[in-house]
Backbone as a printed PyTorch tensor [residue, N CA C, xyz], in Angstrom:
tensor([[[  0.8380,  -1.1770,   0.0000],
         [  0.0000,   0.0000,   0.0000],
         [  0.8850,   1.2430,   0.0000]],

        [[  0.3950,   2.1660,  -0.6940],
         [  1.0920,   3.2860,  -0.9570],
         [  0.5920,   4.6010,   0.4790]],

        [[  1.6860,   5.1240,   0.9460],
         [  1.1270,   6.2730,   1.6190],
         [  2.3510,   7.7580,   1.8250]],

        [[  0.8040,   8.7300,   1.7780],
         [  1.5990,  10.2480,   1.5520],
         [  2.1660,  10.4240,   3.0260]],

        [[  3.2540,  10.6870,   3.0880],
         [  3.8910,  11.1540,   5.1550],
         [  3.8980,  12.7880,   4.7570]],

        [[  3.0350,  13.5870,   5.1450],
         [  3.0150,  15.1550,   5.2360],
         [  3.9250,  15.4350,   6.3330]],

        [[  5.8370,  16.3890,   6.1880],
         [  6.0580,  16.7560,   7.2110],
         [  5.8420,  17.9650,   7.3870]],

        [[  5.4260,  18.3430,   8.8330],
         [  5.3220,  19.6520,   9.4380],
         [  6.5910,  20.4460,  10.2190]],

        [[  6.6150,  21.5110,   9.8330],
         [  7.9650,  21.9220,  10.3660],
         [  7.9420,  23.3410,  10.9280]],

        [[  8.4300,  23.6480,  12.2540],
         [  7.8980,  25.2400,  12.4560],
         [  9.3840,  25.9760,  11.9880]],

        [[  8.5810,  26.7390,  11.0770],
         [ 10.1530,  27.8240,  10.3660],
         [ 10.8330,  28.5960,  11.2850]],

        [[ 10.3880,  28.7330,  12.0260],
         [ 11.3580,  29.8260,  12.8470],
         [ 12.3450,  29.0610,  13.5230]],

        [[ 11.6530,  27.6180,  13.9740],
         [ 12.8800,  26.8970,  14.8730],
         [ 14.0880,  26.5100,  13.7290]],

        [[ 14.0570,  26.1530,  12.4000],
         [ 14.7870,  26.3590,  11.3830],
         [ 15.9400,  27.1700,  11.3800]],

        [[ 14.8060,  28.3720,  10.9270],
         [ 15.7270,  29.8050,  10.9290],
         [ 16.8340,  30.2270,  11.8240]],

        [[ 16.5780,  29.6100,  13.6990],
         [ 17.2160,  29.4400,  14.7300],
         [ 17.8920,  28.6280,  14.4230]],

        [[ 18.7150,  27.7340,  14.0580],
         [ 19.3820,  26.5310,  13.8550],
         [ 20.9700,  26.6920,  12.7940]],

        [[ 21.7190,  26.8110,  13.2800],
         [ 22.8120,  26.8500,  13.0190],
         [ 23.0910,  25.7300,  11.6370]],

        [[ 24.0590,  26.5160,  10.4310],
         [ 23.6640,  25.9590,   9.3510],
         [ 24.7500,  24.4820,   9.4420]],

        [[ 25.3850,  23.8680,  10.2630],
         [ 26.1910,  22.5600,  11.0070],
         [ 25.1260,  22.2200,  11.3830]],

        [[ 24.0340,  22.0990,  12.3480],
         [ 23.1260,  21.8020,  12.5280],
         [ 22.0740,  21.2620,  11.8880]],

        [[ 22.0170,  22.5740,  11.0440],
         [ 20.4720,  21.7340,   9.7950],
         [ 21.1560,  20.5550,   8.9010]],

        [[ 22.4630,  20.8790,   8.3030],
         [ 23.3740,  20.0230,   7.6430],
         [ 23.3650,  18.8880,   8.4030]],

        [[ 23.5730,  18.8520,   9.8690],
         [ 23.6510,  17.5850,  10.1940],
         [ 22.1150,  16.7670,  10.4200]],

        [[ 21.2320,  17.6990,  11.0610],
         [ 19.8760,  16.7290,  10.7500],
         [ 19.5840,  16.0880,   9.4170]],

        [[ 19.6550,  17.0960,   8.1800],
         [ 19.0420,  16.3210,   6.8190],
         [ 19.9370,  15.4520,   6.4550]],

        [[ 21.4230,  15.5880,   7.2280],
         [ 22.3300,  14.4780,   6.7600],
         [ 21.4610,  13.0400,   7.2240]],

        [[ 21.0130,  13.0480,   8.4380],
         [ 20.0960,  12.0010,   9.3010],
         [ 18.9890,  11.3340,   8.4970]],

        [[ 18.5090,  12.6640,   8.0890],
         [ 17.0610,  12.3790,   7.3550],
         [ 17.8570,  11.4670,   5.9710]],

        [[ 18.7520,  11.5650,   5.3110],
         [ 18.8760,  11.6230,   4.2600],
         [ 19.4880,   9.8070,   4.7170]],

        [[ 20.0360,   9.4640,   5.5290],
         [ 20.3950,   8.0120,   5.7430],
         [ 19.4610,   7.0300,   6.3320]],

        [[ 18.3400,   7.6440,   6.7690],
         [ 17.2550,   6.8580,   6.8530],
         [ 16.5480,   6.6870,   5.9380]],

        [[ 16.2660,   7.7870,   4.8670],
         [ 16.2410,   7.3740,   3.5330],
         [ 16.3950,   6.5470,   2.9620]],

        [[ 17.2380,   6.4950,   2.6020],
         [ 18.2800,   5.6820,   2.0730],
         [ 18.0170,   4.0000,   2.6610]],

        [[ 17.6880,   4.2340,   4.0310],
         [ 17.3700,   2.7640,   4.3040],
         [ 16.0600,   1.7760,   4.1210]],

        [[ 15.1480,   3.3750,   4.1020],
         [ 13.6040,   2.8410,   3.3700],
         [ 13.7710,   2.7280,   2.0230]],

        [[ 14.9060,   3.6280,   1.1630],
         [ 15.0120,   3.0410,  -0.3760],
         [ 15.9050,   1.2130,  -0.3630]],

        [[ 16.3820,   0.9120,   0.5460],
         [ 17.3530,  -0.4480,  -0.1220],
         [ 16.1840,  -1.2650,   0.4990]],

        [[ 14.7760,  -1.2360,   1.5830],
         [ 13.7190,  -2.0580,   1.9510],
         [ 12.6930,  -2.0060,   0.9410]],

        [[ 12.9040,  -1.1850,   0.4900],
         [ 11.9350,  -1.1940,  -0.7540],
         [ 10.4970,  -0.1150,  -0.7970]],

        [[ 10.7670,   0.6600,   0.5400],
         [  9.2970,   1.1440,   1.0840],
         [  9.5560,   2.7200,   0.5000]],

        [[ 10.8370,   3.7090,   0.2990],
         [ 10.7390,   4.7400,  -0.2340],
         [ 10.2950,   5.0600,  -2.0520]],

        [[  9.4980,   5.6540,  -1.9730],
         [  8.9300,   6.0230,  -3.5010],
         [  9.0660,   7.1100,  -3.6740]],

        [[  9.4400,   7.9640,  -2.9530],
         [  9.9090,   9.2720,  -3.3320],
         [  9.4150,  10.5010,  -2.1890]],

        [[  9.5410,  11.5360,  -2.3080],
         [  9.3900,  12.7910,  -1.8110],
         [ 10.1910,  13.9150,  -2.2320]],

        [[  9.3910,  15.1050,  -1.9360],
         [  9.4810,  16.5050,  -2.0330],
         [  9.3920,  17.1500,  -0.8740]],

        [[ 10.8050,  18.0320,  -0.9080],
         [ 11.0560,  19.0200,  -0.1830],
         [ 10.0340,  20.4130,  -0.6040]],

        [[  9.7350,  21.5880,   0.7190],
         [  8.6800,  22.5100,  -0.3690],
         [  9.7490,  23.8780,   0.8310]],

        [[  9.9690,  25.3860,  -0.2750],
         [ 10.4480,  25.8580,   0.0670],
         [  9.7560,  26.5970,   1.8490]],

        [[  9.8250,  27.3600,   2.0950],
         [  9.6350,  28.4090,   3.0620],
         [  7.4710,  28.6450,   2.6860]],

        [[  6.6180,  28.2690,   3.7160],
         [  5.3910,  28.3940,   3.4600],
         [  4.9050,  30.1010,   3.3330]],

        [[  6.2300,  31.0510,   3.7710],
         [  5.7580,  32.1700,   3.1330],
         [  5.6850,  32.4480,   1.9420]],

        [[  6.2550,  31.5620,   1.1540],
         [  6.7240,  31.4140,  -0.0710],
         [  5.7330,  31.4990,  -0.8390]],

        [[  4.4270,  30.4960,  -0.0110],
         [  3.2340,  29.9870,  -0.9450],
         [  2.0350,  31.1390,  -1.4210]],

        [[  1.1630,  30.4180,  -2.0090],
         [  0.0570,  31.2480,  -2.4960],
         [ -1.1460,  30.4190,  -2.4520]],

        [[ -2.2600,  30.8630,  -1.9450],
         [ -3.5150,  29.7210,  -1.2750],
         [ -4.5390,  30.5340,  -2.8420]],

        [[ -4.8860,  29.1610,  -2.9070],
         [ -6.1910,  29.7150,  -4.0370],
         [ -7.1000,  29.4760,  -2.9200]],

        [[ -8.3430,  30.4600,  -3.1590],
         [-10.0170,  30.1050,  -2.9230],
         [-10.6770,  30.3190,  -3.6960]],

        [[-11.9680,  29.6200,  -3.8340],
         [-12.9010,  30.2730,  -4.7780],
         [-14.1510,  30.4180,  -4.0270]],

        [[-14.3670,  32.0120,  -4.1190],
         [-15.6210,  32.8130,  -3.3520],
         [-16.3700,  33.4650,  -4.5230]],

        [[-17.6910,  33.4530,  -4.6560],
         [-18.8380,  33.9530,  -4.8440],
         [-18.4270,  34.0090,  -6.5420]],

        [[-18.3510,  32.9130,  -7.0400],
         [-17.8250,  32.9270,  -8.4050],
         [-16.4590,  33.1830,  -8.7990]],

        [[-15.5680,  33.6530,  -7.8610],
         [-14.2700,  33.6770,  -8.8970],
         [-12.8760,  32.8590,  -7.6000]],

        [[-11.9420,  33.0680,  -8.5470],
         [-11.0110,  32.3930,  -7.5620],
         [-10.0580,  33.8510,  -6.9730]],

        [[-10.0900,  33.6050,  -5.7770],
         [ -9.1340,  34.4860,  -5.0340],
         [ -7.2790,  33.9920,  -4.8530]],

        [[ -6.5450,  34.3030,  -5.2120],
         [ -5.3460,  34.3300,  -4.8910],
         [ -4.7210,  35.0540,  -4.0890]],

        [[ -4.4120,  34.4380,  -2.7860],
         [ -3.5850,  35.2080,  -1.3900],
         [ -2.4070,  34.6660,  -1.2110]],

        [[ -1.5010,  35.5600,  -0.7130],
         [  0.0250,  34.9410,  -0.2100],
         [ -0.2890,  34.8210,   0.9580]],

        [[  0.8940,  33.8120,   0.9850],
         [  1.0160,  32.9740,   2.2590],
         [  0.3690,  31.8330,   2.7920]],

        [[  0.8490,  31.0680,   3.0750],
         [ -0.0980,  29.7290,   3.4100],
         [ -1.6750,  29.9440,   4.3710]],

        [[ -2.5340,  29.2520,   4.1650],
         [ -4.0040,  29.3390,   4.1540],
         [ -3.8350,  29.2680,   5.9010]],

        [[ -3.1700,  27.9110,   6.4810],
         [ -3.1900,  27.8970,   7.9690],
         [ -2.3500,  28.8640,   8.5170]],

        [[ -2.9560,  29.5480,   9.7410],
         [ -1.8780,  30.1630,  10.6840],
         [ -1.4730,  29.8130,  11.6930]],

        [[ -0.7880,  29.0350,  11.4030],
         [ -0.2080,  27.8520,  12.8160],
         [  1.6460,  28.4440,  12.5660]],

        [[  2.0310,  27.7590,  13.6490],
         [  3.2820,  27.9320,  13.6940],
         [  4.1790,  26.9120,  12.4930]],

        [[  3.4760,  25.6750,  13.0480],
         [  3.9450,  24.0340,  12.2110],
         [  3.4470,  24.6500,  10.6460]],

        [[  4.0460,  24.6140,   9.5040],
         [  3.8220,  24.5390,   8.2100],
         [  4.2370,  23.2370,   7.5390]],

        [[  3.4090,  22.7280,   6.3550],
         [  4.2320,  22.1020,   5.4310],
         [  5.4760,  22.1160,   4.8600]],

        [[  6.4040,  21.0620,   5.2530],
         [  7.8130,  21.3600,   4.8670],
         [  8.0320,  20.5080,   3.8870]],

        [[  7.1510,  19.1990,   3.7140],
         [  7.2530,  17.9990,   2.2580],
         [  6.9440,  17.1820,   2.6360]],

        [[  6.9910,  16.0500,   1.6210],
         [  6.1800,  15.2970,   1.8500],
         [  7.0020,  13.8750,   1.5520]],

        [[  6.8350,  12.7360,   1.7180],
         [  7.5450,  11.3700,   1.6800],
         [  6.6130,  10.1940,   1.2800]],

        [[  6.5460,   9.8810,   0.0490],
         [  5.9380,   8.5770,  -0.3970],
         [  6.2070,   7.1110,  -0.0440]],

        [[  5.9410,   6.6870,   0.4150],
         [  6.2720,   5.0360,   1.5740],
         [  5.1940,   4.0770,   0.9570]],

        [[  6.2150,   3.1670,   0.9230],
         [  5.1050,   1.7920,   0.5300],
         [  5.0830,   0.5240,   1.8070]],

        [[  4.3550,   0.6560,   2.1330],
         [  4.1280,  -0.2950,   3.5140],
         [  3.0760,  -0.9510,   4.0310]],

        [[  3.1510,  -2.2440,   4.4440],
         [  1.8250,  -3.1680,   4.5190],
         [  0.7850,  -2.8550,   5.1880]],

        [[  1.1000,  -2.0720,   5.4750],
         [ -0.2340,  -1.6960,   6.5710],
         [ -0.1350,  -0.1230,   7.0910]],

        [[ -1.3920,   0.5580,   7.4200],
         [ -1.1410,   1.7400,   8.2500],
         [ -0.1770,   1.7300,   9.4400]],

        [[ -0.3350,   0.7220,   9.9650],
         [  0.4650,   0.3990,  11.2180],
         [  2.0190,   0.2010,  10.9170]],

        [[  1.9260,  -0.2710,   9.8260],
         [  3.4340,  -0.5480,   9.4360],
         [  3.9910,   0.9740,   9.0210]],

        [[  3.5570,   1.5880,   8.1320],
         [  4.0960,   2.7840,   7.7900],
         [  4.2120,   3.4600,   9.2390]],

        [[  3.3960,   3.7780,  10.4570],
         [  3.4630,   4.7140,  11.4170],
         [  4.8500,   3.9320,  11.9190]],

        [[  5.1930,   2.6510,  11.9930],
         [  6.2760,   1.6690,  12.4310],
         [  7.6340,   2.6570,  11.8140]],

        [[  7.5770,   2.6340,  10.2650],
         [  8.1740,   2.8540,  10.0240],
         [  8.6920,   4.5340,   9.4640]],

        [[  8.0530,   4.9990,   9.8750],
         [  7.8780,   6.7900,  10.3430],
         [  8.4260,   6.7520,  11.6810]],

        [[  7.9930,   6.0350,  12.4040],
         [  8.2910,   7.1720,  14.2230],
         [ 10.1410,   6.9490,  14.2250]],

        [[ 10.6220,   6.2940,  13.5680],
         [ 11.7790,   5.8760,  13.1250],
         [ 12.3980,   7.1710,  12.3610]],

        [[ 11.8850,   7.7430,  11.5350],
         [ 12.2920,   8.9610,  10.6060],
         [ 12.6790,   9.7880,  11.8400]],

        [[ 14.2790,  10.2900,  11.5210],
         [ 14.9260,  11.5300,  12.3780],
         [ 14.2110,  12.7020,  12.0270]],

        [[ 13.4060,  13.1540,  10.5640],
         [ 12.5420,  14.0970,  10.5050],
         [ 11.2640,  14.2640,  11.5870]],

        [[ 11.1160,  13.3570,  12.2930],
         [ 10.1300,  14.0020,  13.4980],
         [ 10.1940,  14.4760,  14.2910]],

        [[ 11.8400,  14.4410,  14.7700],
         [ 12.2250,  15.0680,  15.6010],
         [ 11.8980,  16.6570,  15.1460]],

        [[ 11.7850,  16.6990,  13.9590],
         [ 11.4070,  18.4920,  13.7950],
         [ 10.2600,  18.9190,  13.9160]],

        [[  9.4010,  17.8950,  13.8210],
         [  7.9200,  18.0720,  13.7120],
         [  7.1890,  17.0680,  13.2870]],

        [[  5.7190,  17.2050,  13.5400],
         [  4.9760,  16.2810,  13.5180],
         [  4.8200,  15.9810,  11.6310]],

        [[  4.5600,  14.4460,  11.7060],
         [  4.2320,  13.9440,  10.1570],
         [  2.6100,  13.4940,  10.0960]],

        [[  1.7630,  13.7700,   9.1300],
         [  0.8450,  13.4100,   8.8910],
         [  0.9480,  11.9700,   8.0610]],

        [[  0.1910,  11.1310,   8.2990],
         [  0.5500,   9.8010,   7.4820],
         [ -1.1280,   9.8230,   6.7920]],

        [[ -0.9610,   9.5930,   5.8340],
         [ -2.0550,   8.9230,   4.7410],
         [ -2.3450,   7.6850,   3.6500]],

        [[ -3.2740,   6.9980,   3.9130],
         [ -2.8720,   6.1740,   2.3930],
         [ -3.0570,   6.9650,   1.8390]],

        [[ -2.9280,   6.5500,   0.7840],
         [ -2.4440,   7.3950,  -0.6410],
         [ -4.6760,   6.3990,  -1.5950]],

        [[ -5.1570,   7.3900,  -2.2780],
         [ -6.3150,   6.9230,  -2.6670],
         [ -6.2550,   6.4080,  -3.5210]],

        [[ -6.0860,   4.6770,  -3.7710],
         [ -5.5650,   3.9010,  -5.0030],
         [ -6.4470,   4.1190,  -6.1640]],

        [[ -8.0350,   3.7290,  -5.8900],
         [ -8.8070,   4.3370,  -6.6030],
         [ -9.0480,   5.4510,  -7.7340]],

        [[ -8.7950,   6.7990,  -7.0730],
         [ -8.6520,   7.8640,  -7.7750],
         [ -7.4620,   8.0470,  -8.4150]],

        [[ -6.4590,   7.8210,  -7.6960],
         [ -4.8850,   7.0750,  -8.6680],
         [ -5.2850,   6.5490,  -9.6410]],

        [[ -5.7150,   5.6000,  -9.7850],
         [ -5.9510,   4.6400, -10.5670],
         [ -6.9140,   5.2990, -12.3970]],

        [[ -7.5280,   6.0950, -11.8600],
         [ -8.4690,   7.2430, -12.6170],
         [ -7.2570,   8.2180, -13.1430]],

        [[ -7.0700,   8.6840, -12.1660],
         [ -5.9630,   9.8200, -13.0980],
         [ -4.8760,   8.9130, -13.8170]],

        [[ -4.3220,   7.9530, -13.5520],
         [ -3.4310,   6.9740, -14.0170],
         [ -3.8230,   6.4710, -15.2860]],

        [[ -5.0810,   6.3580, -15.5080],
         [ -5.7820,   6.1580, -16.7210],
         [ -5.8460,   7.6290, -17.5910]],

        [[ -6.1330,   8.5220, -16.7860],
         [ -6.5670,   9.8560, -18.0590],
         [ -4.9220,  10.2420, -18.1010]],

        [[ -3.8360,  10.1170, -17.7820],
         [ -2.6080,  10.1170, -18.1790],
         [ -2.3170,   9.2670, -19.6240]],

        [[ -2.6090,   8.0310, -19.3080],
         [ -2.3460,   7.3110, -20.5220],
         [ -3.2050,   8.0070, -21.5430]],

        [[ -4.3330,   8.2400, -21.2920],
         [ -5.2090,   8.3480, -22.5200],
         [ -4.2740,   9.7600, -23.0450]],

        [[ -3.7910,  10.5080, -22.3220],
         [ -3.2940,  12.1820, -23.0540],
         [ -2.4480,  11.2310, -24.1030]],

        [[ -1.6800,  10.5710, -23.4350],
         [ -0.2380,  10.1880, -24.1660],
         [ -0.1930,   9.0280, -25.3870]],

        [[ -1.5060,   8.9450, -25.7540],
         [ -1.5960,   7.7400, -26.7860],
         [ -2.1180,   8.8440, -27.5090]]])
């Protein structure tokens, strides 16, 4: 089973963090990696810059609104995300509380919706034939 790991990360504790420091956490992150890629369970992920960075669509009273800055005002923002293939929900949280990335913040775990995958996976092929 496929699942999305959303990490949360508060920027300022970042920003506080000495650049030996961040170097050495993602060095962490980056060898546990590495160990869910040789088990077979990493499928990929994305890093996402700074959530001031972002831009939230809405759509109100007929049109779409475009605002900066991320939609939540929490401290914790989206920092990326990690694709895991693992037998079970239980197994992926197994193999998350393990990720040195939590130490920065909390991860959201999801399956991933095979179904609707499966739909867009199809209207992909159809563009490309």
């Amino acid at each position: 089973m496929k699942f999305i790991c959303l990490g949360y990360a508060n920027q300022a504790s970042f920003a506080a963090m000495s650049p030996e420091r961040m170097e050495e956490l993602m060095n962490e992150c980056f060898d546990y990696d590495d160990q869910l890629r040789r088990g077979g369970h990493f499928l990929g992920g994305e890093a996402l810059q700074d959530a001031a960075r972002s831009v939230t669509l809405r759509y109100r009273d007929g049109e779409v609104e475009a605002t900066d800055g991320p939609y939540a005002e929490t401290k914790e923002q989206l920092g990326g995300i990690l694709i895991l293939e693992a037998d079970s929900l239980e197994h992926a949280v197994e193999l998350m509380s393990k990720h040195p990335g939590v130490r920065m913040g909390p991860f959201e775990i999801r399956p991933a919706n095979e179904e609707v995958n499966r739909l867009i996976a199809q209207r992909d092929q159809a563009i490309r034939e």
